[in-house]
C-alpha positions as CSV (number, residue, x, y, z in Angstrom):
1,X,125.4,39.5,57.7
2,X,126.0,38.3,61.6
3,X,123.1,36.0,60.6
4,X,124.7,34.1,57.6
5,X,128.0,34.1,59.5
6,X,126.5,32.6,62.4
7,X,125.0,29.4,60.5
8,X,128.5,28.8,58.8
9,X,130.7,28.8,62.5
10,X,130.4,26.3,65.7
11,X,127.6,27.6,68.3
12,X,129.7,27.2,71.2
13,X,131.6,29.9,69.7
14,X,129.1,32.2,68.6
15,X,127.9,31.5,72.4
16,X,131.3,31.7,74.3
17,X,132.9,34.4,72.1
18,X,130.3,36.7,69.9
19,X,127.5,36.9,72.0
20,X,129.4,38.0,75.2
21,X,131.2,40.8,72.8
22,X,128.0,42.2,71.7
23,X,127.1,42.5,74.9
24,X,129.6,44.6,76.1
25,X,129.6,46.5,73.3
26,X,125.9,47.8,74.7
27,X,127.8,49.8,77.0
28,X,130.1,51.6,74.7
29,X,129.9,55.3,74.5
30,X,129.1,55.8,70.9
31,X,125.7,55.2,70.6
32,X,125.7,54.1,66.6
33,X,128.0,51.4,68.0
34,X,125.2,50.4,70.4
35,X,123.0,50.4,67.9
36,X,125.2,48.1,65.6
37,X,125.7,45.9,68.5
38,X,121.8,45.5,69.2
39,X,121.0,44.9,65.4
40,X,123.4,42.1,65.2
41,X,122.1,40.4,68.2
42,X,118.5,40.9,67.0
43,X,119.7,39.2,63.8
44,X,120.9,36.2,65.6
45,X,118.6,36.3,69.0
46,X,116.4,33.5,67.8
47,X,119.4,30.8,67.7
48,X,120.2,31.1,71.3
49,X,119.3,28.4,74.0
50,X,117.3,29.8,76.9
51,X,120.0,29.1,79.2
52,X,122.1,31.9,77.5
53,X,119.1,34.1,77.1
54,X,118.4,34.7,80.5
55,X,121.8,34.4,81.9
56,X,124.1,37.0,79.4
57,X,121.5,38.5,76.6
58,X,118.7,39.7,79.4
59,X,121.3,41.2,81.7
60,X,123.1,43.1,78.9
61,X,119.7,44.3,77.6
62,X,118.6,45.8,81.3
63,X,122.2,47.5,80.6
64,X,121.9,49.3,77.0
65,X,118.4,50.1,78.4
66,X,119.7,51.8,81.6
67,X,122.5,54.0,79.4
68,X,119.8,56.3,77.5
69,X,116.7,56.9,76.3
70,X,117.1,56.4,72.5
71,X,114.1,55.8,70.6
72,X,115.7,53.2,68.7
73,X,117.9,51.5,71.2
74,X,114.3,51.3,72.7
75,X,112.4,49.7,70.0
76,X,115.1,47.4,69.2
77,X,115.6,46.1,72.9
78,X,111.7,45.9,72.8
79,X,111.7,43.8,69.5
80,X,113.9,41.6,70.8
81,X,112.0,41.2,74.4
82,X,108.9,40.6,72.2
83,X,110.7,37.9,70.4
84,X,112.0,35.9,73.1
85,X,108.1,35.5,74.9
């Protein structure tokens, strides 16, 4: 859904505002919301500049990965690492 959404509003918002929100969601303490979090960034990763990428999405990934061990926090964060090399 975060996908459709995304190609319908300005990208210096989904930049400035949505991308920085999921991020901090990573650390939240319920996990499904991490997961939620990660998903919706996955759906979206491949419209962000570079510039972005490495400065806020990277950072926030080392993050969620730091906070557990959970399988599928761990296959989506890999997914996502996969995608952006």
């Amino acid at each position: 859904m975060l996908e459709k959404l995304s190609k319908k509003i300005d990208y210096q918002f989904l930049k400035n505002k949505i991308i920085p929100k999921l991020t901090l969601l990573f650390k939240d303490q319920n996990i499904d919301v991490r997961k939620d979090a990660l998903k919706a960034l996955y759906s979206i990763v491949n419209l962000v500049d570079s510039q972005t990428l490495s400065l806020v999405i990277l950072p926030g990934l080392e993050s969620a990965r730091k906070m557990d061990s959970d399988p599928m926090i761990n296959a989506i964060i890999n997914k996502m690492y996969n995608m952006m090399t």
